[in-house]
N, C-alpha and C positions, 0 to 999 in steps of 0.2 A: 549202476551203483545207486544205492539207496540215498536218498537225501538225509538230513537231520529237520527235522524240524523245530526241534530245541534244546535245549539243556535245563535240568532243573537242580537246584542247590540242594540238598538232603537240609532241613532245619533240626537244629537241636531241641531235643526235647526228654532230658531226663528223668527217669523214674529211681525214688527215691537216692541212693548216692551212685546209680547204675547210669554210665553215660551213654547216651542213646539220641541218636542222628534218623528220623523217622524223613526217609526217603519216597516214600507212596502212600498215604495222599498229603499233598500240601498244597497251600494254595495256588501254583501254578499248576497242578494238573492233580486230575482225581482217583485216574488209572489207565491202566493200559490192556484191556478186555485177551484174555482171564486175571490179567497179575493186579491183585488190588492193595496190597499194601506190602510193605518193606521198614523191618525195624534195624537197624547196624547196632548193634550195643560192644563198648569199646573203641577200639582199643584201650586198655586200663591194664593196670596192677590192680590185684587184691592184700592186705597185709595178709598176715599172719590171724587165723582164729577170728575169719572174715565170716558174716552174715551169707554171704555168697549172692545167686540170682533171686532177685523177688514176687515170681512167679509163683505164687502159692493155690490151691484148687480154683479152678473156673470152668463153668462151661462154654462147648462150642457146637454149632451145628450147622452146614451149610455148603463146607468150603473145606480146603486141606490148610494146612502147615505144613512147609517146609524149611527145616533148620536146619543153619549150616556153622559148625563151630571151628574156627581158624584157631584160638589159642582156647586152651582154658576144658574147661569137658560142662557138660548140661544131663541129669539125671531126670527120665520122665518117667511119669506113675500116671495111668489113667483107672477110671471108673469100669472097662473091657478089663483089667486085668495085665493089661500092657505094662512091661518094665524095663527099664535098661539103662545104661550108665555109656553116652558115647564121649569121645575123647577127640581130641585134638584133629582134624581129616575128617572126621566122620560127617552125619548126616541122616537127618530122623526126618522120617513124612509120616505124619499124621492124618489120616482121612477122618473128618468130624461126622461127615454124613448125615447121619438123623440124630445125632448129638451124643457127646461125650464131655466128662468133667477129666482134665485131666490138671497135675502140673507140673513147674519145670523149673525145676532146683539146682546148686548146684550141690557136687558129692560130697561126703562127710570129708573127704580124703582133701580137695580141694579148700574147704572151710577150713580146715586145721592148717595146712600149709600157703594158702596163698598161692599168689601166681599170677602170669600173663592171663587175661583175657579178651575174647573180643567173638563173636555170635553175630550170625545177621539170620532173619526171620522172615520169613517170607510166606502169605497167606497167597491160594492159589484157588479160582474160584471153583465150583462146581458145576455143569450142566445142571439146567432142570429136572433131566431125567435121574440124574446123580445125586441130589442132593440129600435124599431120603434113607441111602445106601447102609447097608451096617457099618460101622466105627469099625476103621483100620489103621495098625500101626505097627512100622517096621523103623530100626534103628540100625542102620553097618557102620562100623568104625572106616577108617579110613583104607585100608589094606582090603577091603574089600567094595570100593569103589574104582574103576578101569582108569586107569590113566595113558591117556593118548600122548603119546613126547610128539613136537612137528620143529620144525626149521631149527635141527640137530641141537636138540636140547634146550633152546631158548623159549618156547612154548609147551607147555602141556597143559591138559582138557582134561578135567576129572568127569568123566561123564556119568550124570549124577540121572537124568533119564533121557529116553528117547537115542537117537541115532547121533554118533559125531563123530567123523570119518570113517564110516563102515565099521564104528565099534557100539556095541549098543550099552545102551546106559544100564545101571545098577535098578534102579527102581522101575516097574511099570505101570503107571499111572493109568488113574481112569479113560481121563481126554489123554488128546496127542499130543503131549507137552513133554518140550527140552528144554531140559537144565542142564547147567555144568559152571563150574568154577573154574575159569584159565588164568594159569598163573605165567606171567611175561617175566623174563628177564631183558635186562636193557639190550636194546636192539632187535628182541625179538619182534617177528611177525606173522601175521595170520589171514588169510582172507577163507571168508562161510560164503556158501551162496546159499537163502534161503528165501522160497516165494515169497512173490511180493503181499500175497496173502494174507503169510500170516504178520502176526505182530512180533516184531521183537521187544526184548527188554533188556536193557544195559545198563549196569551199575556198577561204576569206579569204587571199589574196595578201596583200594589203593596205588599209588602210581599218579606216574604223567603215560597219555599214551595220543598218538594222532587216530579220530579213525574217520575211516569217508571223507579225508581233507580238513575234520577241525580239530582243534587242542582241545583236550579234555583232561580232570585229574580226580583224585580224589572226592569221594561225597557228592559227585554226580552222575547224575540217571539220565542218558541217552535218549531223547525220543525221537525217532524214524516216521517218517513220511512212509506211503504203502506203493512207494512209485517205481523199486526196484528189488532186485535179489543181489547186490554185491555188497557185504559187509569185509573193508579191507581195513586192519590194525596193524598198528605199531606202537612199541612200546619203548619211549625218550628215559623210562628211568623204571629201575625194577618194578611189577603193579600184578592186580589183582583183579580180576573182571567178575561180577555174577552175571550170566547171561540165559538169556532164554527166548524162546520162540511158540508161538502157537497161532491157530487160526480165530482169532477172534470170537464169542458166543454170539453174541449182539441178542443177549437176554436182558431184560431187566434186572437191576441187582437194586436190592435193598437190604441196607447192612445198619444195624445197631446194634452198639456194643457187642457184643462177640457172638452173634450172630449175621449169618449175610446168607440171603433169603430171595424170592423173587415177589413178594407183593408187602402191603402192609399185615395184609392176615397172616402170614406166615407167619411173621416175628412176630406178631402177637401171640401167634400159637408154639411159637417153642419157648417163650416165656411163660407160659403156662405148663405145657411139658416139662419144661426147667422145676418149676414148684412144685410140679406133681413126684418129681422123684421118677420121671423117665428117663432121664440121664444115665441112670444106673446110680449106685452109692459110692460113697467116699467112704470107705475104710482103712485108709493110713492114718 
C-alpha cells in the first residue's frame, strides 16, 4: 500500500466575484510531475442576468487544460477555430501546443438564467517532444464520457482518459495519462492498484473519505510517497474524487503566466510569438 506523504489545504483565491480554491501550486507543494496546477472554482450560485465565468481571450502554449464542469456549463472559442458549449458531466482538453488564444465563458443561456455552478481546471504538462505540437481541442458532454459503476452502485469512475477497470477512457492524450472523476456514495469503496512509478494525483472535490488509513475531506490534495501500488478508499459521507496517475517527466519546467515551457528562452520566445500574432487571431 502506497504511503501519504502529505496533505495539502487547496487556499482561496478568488478572481473577480468567481470563488476559487487554487489547489496546485501553493506554498506547501509546487506540483506533482506532469500535474502542475489545479483551479476548483465554486461551488456558488449565479443570480439571474449574471456576468457569468471571467475568462475572456488569453493565450497558452506549452501544456494542455483539462476541464471539468460538475454544475453549471463553460463555453470555449479558441483562435484554431474550436467551439463548443459543454454542460454539466462533460469535459473539454485542450492541447495548447505551440500556442493558442482561446476563451472560456459562460453561455448566453446560463447568464440569463443563473444557476448552480462549480468547474475545476486542471493544467497537464507536456513532454518536450510535445510541447511544439498543433493546438488541439475536443469538448464531450457527459453522456459521452464511460462510466464504470463498482461495489453495486456505490462507486462509479467516469473515465475521462487512459484505462480504469478494463474500460478505456473518453479522451486520448498525448502522454500516458489517467484521468477520472469518482463519484462515492456513503460507504462506498474502491481499491486501484497503480505502479509505484507513476505519480498519482488526488483531489477531494467533495466529501469525507478514509484512504491508505488517513481521514481526508474536502479541498485537499493527496500526496503519495512512490513506495507502493495499493490505493484503498472509502467514502464516511457522499464525496467526489478527481484523480489521476502518470509516470513522472522529470523535465525542467518553466512556467510564466500562461505559458509552461522548458528553459527561460522559451517563454521568452513564445512571448514574442504571442506579439507576433502566431497565436492565430481572435475573431469573436
Amino acid at each position: 500500500m502506497r504511503t501519504i506523504k502529505k496533505q495539502h489545504k487547496a487556499v482561496a483565491a478568488p478572481i473577480d466575484d468567481l470563488t476559487t480554491y487554487r489547489a496546485l501550486p501553493t506554498n506547501s507543494i509546487e506540483q506533482i510531475d506532469p500535474f502542475l496546477f489545479l483551479n476548483h472554482h465554486g461551488p456558488q450560485v449565479y443570480k439571474t442576468n449574471n456576468r457569468g465565468l471571467p475568462f475572456g481571450p488569453h493565450p497558452h502554449r506549452g501544456f494542455e487544460t483539462v476541464t471539468f464542469i460538475l454544475s453549471g456549463d463553460i463555453m470555449h472559442k479558441d483562435s484554431g477555430g474550436f467551439e463548443s458549449t459543454i454542460e454539466a458531466g462533460g469535459v473539454q482538453w485542450m492541447t495548447a501546443g505551440s500556442g493558442l488564444i482561446h476563451a472560456e465563458v459562460s453561455s448566453d443561456n446560463f447568464k440569463k438564467k443563473g444557476g448552480d455552478l462549480e468547474i475545476l481546471q486542471l493544467w497537464v504538462n507536456l513532454p518536450a517532444k510535445h510541447k511544439m505540437v498543433n493546438p488541439h481541442y475536443v469538448g464531450l458532454q457527459q453522456k459521452d464520457i464511460p462510466a464504470v459503476v463498482q461495489d453495486d452502485g456505490k462507486v462509479t469512475i467516469h473515465a475521462v482518459s487512459g484505462e480504469w477497470q478494463e474500460t478505456q477512457g473518453a479522451f486520448q492524450p498525448l502522454a500516458d495519462l489517467h484521468l477520472a472523476t469518482v463519484d462515492f456514495k456513503a460507504g462506498g469503496s474502491l481499491r486501484l492498484d497503480i505502479a509505484k512509478e507513476r505519480n498519482v494525483f488526488f483531489y477531494v472535490i467533495r466529501g469525507k473519505l478514509t484512504v491508505n488509513g488517513q481521514n481526508t475531506e474536502a479541498l485537499r490534495l493527496v500526496e503519495f510517497n512512490n513506495d507502493g501500488s495499493e490505493i484503498s478508499i472509502e467514502a464516511s459521507a457522499d464525496a467526489i474524487v478527481l484523480l489521476g496517475h502518470a509516470v513522472p517527466f522529470n523535465e525542467p519546467v518553466v512556467a510564466q503566466g500562461p505559458f509552461v515551457m522548458n528553459t527561460e528562452q522559451e517563454i521568452m520566445e513564445a512571448y514574442r510569438d504571442f506579439r507576433a500574432g502566431k497565436f492565430g487571431t481572435w475573431t469573436h
